[in-house]
N, C-alpha and C positions, 0 to 999 in steps of 0.2 A: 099854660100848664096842661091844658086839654091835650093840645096835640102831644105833648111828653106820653102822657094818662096811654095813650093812641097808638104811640111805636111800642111802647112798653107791653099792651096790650097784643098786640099782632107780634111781637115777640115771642110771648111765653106761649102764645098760640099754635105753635109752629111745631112742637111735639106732637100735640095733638092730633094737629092736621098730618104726619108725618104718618103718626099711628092710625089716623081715620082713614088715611090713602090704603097702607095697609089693609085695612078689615073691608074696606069696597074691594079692594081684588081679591081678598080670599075669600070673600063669600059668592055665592051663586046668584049673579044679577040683584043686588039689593037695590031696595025700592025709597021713597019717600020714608015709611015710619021706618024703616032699619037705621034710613041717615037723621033723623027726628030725635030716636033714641038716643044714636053717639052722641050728636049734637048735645043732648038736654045733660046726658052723663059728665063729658068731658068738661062744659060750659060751668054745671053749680061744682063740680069739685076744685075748677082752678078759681072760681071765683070765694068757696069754702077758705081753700087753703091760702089764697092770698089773703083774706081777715083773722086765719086764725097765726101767717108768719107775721102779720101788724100786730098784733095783740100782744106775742109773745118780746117782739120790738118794741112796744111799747114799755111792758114791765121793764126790762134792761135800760130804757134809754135813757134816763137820769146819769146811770154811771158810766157811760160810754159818750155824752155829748161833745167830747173837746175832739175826739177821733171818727164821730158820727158817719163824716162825710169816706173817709177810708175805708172804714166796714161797710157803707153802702158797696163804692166803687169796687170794692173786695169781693163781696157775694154775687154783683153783677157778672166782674170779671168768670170768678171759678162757673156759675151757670152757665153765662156764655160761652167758655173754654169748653166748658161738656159739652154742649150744643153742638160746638163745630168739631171736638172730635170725636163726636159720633157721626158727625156728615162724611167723617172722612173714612173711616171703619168701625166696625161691630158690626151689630144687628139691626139691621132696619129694624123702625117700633110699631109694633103692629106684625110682625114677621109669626112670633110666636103664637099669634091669635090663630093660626090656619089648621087647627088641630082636627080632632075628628068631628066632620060635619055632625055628628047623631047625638051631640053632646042635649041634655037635655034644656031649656028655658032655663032653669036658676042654674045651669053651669054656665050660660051663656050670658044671666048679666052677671055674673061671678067672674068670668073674664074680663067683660067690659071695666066694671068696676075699677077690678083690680087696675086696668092698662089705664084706668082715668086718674085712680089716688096717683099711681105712678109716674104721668107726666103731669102732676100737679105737683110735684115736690118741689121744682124750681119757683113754681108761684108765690109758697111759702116761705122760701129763702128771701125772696124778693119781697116780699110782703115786710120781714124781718126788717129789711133794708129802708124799706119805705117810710117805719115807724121814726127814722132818724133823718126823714128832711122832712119840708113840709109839703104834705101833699092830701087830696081830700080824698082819703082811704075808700070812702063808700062809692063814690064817681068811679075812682079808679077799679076798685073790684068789678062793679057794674058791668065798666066797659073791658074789664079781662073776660068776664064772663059769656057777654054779650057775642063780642067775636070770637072769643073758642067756639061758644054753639056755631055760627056761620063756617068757621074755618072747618071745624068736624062735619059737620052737616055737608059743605061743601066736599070734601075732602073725600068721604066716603061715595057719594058718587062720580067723583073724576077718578077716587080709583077703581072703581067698576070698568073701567074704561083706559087709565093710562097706567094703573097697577101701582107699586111703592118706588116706582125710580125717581117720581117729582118728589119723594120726602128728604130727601138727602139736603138737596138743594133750599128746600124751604127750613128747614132746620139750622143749613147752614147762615142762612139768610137772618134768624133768629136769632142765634149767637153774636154776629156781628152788631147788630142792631144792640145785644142786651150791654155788650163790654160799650161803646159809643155811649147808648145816655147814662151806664158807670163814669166813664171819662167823664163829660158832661157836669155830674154831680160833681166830680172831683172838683172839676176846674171853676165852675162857680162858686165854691165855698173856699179855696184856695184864694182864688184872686179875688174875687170879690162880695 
């Protein structure tokens, strides 16, 4: 289950880092604490919002149990599908960050923030989903959290450097990944 815990993890990551490529190219050579800070922001909100879509899965999951495994596969599915067709068109995430450099401190984690709650919303979906198989929620938040910090942290200094064209790819890489251990659930609870 770990390794499930692992893909699912570097999954939902992949916004993030998408968005973290973003803000390392649109800033002015960003250092250690600029990638410290996405890191920390992006890292407790996806690991937040994946305990608070368990919570809210949990209340529900009493009257949903005979279909459990299809509403997982289901929410996996539609996150994933976003995933990838955002790799394929819109906005790179993190695009919108590049506004006026002079913006003050509290406008600037008021952007972050914001771009954190905002690719944390699939965490939550997911979270939701997770309330209906069995899996050990706090491990699992952990390790969502864990590597979004690394992915953004990382993320933000490769884009210093290779700018938001690796996010597409990674994103897309992350959809794939999320519909597969939907499938996955599906098919273990179907067959066996």
């Amino acid at each position: 289950m770990i390794g499930t815990s692992l893909a699912l993890a570097f999954s939902l990551s992949m916004d993030s880092f998408a968005a973290a490529l973003g803000r390392g190219a649109c800033l002015r050579r960003p250092g250690l604490p600029e990638a410290v800070k996405v890191g920390v922001a992006f890292g407790l909100c996806q690991f937040a919002m994946s305990l608070i879509g368990w919570s809210v899965g949990i209340a529900f999951a009493s009257l949903v149990e005979a279909v459990d495994h299809w509403i997982a596969f289901g929410l996996l599915l539609v996150v994933g599908g976003a995933m990838i067709r955002n790799a394929f068109g819109g906005e790179e995430e993190g695009e919108a960050d590049c506004g006026p450099s002079g913006r003050s401190a509290r406008a600037e984690w008021l952007a972050l923030l914001t771009t954190a709650v905002a690719t944390s919303i699939d965490a939550a979906a997911v979270g939701a989903g997770l309330a209906l198989v069995d899996v050990d929620i706090v491990t699992t938040s952990l390790l969502i959290g864990v590597v979004t910090f690394a992915m953004a942290f990382g993320g933000v200094l490769i884009g210093r450097a290779a700018g938001n064209r690796m996010g597409r790819w990674a994103e897309l890489a992350g959809g794939i990944t999320l519909i597969g251990l939907g499938t996955k659930i599906l098919i273990e609870h179907t067959l066996g």
